[in-house]
NUDREN-318448 format. One record per residue (C-alpha): residue in three letters; y, z, x. Coordinates in nm, 4 decimals. Each point is the difference from the previous one (the first is absolute). Layout:
<pts>
ALA Y Z X
...
</pts>
This chain:
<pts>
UNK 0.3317 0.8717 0.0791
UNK 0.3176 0.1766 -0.0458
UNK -0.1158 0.3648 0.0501
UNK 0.1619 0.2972 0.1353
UNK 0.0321 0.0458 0.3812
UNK -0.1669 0.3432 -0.0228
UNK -0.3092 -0.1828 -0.1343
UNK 0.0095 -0.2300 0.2708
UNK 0.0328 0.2723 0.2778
UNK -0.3387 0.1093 -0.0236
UNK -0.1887 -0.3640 -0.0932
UNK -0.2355 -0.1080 0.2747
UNK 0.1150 -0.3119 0.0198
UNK 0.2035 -0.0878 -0.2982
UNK 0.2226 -0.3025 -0.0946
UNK 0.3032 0.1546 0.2019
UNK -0.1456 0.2383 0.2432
UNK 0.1245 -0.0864 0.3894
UNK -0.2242 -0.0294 0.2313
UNK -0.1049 0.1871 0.3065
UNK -0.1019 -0.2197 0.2749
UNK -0.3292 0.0083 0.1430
UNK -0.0995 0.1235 0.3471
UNK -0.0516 -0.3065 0.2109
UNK -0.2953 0.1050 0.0833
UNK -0.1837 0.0082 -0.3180
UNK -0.0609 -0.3929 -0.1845
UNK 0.0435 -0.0297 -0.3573
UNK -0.3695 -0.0630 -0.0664
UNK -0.1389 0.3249 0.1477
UNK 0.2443 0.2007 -0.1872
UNK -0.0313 -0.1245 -0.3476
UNK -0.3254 -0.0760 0.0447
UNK -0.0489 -0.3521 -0.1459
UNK -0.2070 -0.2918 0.1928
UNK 0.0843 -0.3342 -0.0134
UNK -0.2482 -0.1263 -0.2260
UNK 0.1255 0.1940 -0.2586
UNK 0.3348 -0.1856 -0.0094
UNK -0.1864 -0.2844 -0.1714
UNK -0.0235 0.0168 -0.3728
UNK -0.3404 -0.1690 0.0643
UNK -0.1224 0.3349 0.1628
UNK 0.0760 0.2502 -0.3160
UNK -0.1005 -0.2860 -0.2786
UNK -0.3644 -0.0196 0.1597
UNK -0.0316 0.3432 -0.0672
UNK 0.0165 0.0345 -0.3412
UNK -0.2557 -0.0416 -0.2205
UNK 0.1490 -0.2627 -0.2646
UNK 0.3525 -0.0761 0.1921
UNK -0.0211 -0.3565 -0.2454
UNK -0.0580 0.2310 -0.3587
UNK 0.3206 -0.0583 -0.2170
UNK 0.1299 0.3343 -0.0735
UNK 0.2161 -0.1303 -0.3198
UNK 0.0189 -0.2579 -0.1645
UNK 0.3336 -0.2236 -0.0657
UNK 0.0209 0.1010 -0.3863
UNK -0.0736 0.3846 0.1682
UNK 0.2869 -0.0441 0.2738
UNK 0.2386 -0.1054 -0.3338
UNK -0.0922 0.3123 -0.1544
UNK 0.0637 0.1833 0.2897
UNK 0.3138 -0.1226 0.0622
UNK 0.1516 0.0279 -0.3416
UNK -0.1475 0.3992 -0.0149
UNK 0.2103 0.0510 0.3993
UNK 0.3127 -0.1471 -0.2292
UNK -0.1019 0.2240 -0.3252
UNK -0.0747 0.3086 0.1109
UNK 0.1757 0.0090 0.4558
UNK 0.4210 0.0524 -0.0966
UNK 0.0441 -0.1692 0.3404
UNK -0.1825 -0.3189 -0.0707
UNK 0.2612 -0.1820 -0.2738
UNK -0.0280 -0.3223 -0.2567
UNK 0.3093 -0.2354 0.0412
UNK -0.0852 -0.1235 -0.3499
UNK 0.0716 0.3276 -0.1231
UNK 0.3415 0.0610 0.1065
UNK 0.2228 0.0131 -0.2585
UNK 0.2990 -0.2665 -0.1185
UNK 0.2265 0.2979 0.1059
UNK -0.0017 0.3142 0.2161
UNK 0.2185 0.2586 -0.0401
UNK 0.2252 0.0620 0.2954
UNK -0.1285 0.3461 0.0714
UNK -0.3336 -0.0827 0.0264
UNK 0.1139 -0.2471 0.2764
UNK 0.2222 0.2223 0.1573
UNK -0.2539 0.2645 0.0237
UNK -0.2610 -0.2558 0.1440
UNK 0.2842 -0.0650 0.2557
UNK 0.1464 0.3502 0.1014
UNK -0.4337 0.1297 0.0547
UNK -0.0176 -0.3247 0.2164
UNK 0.3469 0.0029 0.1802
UNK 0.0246 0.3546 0.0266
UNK 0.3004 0.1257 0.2752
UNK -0.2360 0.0985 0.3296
UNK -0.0553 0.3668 0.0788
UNK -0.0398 0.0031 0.3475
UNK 0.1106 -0.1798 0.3053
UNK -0.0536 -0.3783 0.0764
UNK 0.0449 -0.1990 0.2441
UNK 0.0737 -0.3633 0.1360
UNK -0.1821 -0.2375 0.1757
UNK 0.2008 0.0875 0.3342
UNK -0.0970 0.3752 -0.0745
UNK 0.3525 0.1160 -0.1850
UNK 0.0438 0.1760 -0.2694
UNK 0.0892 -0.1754 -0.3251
UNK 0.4117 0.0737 -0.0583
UNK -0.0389 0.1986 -0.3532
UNK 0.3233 -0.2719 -0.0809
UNK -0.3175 -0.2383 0.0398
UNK -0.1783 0.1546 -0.2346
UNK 0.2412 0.0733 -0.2529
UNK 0.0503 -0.4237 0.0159
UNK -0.3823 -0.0365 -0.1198
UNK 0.0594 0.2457 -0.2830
UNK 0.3350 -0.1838 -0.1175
UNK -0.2105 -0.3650 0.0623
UNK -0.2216 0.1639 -0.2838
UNK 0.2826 -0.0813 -0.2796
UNK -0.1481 0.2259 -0.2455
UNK 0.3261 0.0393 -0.1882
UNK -0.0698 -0.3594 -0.0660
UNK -0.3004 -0.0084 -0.2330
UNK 0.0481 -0.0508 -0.3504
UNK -0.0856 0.1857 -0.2900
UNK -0.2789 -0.2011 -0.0788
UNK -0.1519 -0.3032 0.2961
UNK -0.1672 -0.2648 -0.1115
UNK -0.2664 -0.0614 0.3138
UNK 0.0089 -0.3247 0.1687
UNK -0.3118 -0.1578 0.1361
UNK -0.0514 -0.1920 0.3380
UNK -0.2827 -0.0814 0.2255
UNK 0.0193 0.0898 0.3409
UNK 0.0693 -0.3206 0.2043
UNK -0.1891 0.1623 0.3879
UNK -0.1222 0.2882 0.1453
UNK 0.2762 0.2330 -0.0290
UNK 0.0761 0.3849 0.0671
UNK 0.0370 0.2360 -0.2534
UNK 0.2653 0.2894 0.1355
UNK 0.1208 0.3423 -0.1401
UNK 0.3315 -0.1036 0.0151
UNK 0.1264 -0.3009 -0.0433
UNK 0.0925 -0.0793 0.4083
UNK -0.2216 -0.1589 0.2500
UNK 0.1498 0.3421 0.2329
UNK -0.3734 0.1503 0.1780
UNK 0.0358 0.3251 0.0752
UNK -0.2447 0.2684 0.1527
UNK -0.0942 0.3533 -0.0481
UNK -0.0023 0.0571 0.4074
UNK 0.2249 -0.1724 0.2700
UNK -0.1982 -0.2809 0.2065
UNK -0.2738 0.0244 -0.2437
UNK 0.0346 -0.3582 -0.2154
UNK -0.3349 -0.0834 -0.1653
UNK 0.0797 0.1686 -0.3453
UNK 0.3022 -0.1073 -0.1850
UNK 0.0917 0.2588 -0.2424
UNK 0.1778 -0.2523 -0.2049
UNK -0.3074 -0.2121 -0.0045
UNK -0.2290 -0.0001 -0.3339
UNK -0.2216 -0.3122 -0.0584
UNK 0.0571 -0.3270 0.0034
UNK -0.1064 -0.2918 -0.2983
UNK -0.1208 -0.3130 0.0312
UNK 0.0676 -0.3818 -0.0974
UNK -0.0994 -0.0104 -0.3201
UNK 0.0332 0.3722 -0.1173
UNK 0.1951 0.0325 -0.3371
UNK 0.2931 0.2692 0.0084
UNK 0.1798 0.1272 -0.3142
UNK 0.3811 0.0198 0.1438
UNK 0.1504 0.3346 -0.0990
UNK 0.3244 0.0186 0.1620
UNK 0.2133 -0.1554 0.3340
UNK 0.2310 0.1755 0.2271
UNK 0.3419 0.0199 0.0360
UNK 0.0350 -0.3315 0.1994
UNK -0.3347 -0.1752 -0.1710
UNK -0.1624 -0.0890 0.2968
UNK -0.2616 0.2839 -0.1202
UNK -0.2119 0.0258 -0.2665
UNK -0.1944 0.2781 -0.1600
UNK -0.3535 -0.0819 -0.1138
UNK -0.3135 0.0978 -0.1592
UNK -0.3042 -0.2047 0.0666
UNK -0.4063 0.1099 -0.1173
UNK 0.0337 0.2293 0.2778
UNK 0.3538 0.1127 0.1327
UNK 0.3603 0.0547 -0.0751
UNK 0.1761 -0.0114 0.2800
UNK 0.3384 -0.2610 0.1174
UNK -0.0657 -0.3210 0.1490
UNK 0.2458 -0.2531 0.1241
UNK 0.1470 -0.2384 -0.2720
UNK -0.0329 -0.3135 0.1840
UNK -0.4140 0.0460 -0.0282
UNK -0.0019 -0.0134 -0.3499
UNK 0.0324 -0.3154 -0.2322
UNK 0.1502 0.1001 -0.3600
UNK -0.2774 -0.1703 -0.2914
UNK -0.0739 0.0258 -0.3918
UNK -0.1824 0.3171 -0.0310
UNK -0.2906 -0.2449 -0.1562
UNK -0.0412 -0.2186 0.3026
UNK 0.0517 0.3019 0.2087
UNK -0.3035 0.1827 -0.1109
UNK -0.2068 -0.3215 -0.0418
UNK -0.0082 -0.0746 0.3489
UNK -0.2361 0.2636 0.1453
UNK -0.2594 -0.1026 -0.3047
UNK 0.0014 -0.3803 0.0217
UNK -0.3057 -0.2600 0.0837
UNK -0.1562 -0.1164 0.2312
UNK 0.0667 0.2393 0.2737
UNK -0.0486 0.1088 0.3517
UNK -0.0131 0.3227 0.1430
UNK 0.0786 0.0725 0.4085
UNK -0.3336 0.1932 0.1215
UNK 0.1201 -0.0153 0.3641
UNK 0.1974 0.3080 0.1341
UNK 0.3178 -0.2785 -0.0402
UNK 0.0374 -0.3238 -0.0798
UNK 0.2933 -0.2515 0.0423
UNK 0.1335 -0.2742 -0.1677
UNK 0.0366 -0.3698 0.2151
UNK 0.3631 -0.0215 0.1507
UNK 0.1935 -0.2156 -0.1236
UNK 0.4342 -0.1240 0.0316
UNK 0.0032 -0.1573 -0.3033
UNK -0.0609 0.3767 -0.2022
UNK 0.0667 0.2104 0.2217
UNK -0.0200 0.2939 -0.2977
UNK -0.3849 -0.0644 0.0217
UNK -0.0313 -0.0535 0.3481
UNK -0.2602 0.1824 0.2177
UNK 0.0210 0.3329 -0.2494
UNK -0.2436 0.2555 0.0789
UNK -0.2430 0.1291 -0.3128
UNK -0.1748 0.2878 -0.0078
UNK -0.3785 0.0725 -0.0122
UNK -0.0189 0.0042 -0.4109
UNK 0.2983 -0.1640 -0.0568
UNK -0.0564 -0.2830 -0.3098
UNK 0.1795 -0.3348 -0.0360
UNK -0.0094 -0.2597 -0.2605
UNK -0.2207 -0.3303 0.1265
UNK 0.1272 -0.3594 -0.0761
UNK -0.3344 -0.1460 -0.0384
UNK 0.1426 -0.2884 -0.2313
UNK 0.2205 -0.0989 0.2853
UNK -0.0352 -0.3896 0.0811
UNK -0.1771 -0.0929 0.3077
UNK 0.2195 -0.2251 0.0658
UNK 0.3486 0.1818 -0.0292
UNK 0.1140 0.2198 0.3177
UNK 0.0763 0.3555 0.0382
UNK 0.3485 0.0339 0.1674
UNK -0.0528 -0.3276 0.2032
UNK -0.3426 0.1271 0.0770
UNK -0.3594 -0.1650 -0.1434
UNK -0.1471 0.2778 -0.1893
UNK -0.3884 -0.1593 0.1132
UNK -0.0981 0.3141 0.2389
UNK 0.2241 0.2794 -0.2050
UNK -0.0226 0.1814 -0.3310
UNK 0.3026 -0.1103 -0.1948
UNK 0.1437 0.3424 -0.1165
UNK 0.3102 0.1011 -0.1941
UNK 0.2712 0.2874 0.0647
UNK 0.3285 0.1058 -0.0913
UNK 0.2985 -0.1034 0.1764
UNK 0.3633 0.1287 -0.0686
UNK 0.2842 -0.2530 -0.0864
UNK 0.3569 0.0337 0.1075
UNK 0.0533 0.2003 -0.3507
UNK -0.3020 0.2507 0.0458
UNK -0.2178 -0.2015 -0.2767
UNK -0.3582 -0.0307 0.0748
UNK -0.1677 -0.3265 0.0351
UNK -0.3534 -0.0725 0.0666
UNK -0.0679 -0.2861 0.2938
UNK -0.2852 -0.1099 0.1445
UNK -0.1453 0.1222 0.3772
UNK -0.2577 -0.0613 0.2244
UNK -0.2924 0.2317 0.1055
UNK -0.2343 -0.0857 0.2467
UNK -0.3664 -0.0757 -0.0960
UNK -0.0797 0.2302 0.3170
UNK 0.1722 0.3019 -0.1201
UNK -0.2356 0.2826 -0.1153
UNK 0.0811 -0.0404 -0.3734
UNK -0.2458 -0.0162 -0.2965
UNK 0.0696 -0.1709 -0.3437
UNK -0.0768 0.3582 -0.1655
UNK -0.0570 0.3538 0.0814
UNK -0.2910 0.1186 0.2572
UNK -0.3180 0.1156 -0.1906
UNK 0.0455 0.4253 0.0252
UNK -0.2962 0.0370 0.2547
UNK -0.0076 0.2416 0.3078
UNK -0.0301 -0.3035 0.2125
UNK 0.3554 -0.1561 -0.1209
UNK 0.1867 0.3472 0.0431
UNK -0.1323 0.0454 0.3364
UNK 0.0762 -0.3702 0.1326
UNK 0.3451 0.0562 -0.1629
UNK 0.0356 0.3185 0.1368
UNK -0.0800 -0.1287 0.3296
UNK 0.2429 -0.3137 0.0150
UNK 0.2291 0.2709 0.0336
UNK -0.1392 0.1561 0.3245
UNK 0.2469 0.0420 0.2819
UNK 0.3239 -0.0750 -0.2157
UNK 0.3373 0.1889 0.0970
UNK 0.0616 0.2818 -0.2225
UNK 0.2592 -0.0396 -0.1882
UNK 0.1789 0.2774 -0.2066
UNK 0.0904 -0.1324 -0.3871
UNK -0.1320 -0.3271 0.0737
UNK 0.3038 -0.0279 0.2505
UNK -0.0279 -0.2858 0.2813
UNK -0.2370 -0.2532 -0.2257
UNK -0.2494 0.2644 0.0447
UNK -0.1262 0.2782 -0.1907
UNK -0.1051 0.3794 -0.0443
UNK -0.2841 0.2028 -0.0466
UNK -0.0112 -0.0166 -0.3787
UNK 0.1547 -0.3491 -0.0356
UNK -0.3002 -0.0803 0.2025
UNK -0.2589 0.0907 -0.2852
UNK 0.2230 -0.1211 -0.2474
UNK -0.0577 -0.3202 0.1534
UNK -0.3402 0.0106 0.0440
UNK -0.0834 0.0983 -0.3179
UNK 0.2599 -0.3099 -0.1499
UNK -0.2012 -0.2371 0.1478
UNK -0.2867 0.0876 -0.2606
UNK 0.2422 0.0138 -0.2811
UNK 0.0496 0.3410 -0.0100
UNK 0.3206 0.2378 -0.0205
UNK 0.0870 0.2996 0.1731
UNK 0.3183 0.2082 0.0243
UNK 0.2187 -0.1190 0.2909
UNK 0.0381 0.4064 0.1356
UNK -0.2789 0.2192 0.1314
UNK 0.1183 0.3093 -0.2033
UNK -0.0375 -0.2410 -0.2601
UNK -0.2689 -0.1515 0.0647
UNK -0.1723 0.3091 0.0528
UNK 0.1086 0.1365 -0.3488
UNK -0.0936 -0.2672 -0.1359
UNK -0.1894 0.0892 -0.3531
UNK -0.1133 -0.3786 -0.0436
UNK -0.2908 0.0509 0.2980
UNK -0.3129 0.2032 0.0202
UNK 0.1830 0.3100 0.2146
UNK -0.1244 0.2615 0.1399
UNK 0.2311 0.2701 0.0926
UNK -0.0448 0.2198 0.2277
UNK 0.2115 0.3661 -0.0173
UNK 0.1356 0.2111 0.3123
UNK -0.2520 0.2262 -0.0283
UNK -0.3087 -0.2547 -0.0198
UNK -0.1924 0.0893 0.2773
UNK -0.1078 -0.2411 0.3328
UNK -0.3573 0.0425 -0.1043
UNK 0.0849 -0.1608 -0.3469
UNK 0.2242 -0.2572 0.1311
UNK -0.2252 -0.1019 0.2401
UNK -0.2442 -0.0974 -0.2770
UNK 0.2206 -0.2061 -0.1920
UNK 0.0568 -0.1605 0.3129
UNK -0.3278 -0.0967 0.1231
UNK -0.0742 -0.1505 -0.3798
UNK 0.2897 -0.2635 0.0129
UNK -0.0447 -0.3921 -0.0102
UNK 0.1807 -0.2277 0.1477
UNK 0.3585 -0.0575 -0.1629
UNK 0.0446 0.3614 -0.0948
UNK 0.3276 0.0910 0.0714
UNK 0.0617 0.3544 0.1855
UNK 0.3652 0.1597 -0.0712
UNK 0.1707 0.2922 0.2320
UNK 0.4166 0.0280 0.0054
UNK 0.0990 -0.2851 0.0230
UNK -0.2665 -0.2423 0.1258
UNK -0.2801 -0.1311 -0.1355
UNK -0.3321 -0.1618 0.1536
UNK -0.2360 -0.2727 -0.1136
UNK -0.4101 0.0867 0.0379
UNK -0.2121 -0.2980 0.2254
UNK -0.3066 0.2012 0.0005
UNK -0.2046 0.2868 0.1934
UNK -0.1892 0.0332 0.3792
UNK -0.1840 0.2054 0.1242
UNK 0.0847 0.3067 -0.2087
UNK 0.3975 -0.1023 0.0228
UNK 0.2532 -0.1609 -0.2898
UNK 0.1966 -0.3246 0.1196
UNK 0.2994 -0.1004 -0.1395
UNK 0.2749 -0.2721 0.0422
UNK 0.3939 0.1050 -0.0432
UNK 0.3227 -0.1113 0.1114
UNK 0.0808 0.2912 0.1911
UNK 0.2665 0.1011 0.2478
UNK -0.2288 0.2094 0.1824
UNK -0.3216 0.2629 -0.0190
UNK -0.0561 0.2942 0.1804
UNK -0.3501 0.1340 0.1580
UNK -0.1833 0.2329 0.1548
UNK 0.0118 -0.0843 0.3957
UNK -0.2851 0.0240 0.2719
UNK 0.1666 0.2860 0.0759
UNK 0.0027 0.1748 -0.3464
UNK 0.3768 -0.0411 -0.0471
UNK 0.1018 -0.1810 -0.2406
UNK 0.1926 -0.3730 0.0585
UNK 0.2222 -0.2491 -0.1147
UNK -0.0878 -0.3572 -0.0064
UNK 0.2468 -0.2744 -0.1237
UNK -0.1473 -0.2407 -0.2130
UNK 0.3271 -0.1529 -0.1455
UNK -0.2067 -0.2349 -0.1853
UNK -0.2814 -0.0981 -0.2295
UNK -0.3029 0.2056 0.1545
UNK -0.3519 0.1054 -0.0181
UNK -0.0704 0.3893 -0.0063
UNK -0.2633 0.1946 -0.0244
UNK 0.1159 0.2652 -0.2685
UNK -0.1653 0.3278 0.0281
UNK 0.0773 0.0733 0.3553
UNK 0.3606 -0.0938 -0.0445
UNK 0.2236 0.3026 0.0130
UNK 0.3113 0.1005 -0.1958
UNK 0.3077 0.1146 0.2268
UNK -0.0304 0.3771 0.0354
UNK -0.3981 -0.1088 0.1599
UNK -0.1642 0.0868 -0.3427
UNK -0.2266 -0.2862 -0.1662
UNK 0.1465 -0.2862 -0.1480
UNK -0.2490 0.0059 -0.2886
UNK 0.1584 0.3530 -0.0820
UNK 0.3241 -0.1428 -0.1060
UNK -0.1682 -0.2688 -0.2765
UNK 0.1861 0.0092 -0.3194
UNK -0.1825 -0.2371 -0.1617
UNK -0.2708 -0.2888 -0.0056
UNK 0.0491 -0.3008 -0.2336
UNK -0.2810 -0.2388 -0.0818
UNK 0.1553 -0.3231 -0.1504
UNK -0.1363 -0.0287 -0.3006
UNK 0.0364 0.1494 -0.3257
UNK 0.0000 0.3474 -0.0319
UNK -0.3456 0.2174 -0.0659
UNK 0.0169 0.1733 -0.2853
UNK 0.0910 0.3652 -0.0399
</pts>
């Protein structure tokens, strides 16, 4: 996600690319060139040939997932962090995270950060403060909650007036997630943390403090339901207010109370026509304790992972469709790689949370394609993918639905595409959004083909052998 500005210059519609509006003349539709039948999962899943077929099996996804934590350095076992870390492999996790910015940035109001404003985040880092040797704590992250470069809620810009990417923004993790706490700033209202998937700094007041034990335990316990809607959210509720109306993610896991008494009620509520679930709360001290919530029996949850079929990963795709963009999963949304992520989670399986990542990635089935690969060859490749494939250029990355006549679709969260106009020139249209494309007559920024600028394809599954 996090990739250089240079890279993102030339991306056809990357995760941070700023759109170019549209003549008013031209409609969405006729540009792009999607119809609206094709915005219906329905549409691509009658088209394949065995949409139902499960790709892997559950004991297959567990081996796949334990080979993206063996052998992908940015995929990470909690269980194997160590009683103690030695304070400069902490510092140097923090100074490659927080490093001091290099070029200008800029406020919401379109000023310049004061450099006395930056110099503030860099003392807020406290690195003076880490000890020899730091014994990680472990916490569970209480709501949905940002993960920033620095450890300030400050958004700031790379271009005055131009406020959908917050260079300070990184991810975000989930109720539920499991963090090993590194280190706090200066004033402990920050902490620094690694998760499966990130280190980044996340506000203090989202995490709840636990034995390292019940910590890890949580993610793994039985029975269990899993949100297969885009979002889910728990009942509201005064009397917990910790575990009212939270929003979980597409993927996101949470223990089930299935032993809980029928006739015993949930925060003043009958639990008859809800899932009784539990989550981590924070008490007045930071320690973690697990309560009880409610989940609506009409949420779009499943008590396990989705079979891995072609027909799952496009309806999940597709629950997606039309959602705000939203850079680092800022704004309760999410970007074009957290998008897959999710996706993919939602049958059990793990991918890197980055697209560079993600497209590295030596857990998968790649296939890489080199600068000098030619469009003839690259065309190929493309016109022999399934559905789910996943299609990497700087900084973006793009999710196969299928082919028509002659033409690969594919479904992103994408700030915007450019193509060929009726008049041969080539156009902007803002998507801003989770979007059908066709891929091959997208274009790349200078007007060349998009499919030129593939750096990689990754199949999710494990890798062919050499």
């Amino acid at each position: 996600m996090r990739l250089l500005l240079l890279l993102m210059a030339v991306f056809v519609g990357g995760c941070a690319t700023r759109p170019v509006p549209v003549p008013p003349s031209a409609t969405t539709a006729s540009l792009v060139g999607v119809r609206a039948e094709q915005l219906d999962p329905a549409y691509w899943i009658a088209r394949q040939d065995d949409a139902q077929r499960r790709r892997m099996t559950a004991a297959a996804i567990a081996a796949q997932n334990a080979r993206m934590v063996a052998d992908d350095p940015a995929v990470h076992d909690l269980a194997a962090v160590p009683a103690t870390l030695p304070r400069a492999d902490i510092e140097a996790a923090i100074r490659a995270l927080s490093a001091p910015p290099t070029r200008a940035l800029f406020d919401g109001d379109g000023n310049p950060v004061p450099q006395a404003t930056l110099d503030a985040l860099a003392d807020d880092l406290a690195l003076e403060t880490i000890g020899a040797n730091v014994a990680p704590a472990f916490a569970l992250v209480t709501q949905r909650a940002d993960l920033r470069t620095f450890p300030a809620t400050l958004r700031v810009f790379s271009t005055p007036g131009d406020t959908d990417i917050d260079r300070f923004q990184e991810s975000a993790l989930f109720p539920g997630t499991p963090v090993a706490v590194l280190h706090r700033s200066r004033d402990g209202a920050w902490s620094f943390v690694a998760s499966a998937l990130y280190r980044a700094w996340i506000e203090s007041r989202f995490l709840a403090s636990g034995e390292r034990a019940t910590v890890l335990d949580y993610a793994t316990r039985e029975p269990h339901v899993v949100v297969t809607g885009a979002t889910a959210r728990t009942v509201f509720t005064r009397e917990q207010p910790q575990v009212s109306d939270l929003q979980l993610d597409m993927g996101v896991r949470v223990p089930l109370r299935a032993d809980w008494p029928a006739d015993v009620p949930v925060n003043g509520q009958h639990p008859l026509s809800s899932y009784v679930i539990e989550l981590p709360i924070r008490g007045a001290d930071g320690a973690l304790a697990l309560v009880p919530a409610l989940l609506p029996k009409t949420a779009d949850v499943a008590t396990d992972y989705l079979p891995y079929t072609e027909a799952n990963l496009l309806r999940q795709g597709f629950k997606f469709l039309g959602e705000r963009y939203g850079w680092g999963h800022a704004d309760g949304t999410r970007d074009c790689s957290g998008f897959v992520s999710e996706v993919y989670r939602a049958v059990g399986l793990v991918l890197p949370r980055n697209t560079g990542d993600q497209a590295r990635s030596p857990a998968l089935d790649r296939i890489v394609f080199e600068p000098n690969t030619s469009h003839a060859r690259r065309l190929a490749v493309v016109r022999g993918l399934d559905v789910g494939d996943l299609v990497y250029i700087p900084g973006h990355v793009m999710m196969v639905i299928g082919r028509e006549n002659d033409s690969t679709f594919v479904i992103h969260d994408v700030t915007g595409v450019s193509v060929r106009g009726a008049d041969g020139a080539a156009t902007r249209v803002p998507l801003n959004a989770v979007s059908v494309t066709p891929l091959e007559s997208l274009l790349a920024g200078d007007g060349t083909p998009l499919v030129d600028r593939i750096t990689a394809i990754q199949r999710v599954r494990a890798p062919t052998p050499p």
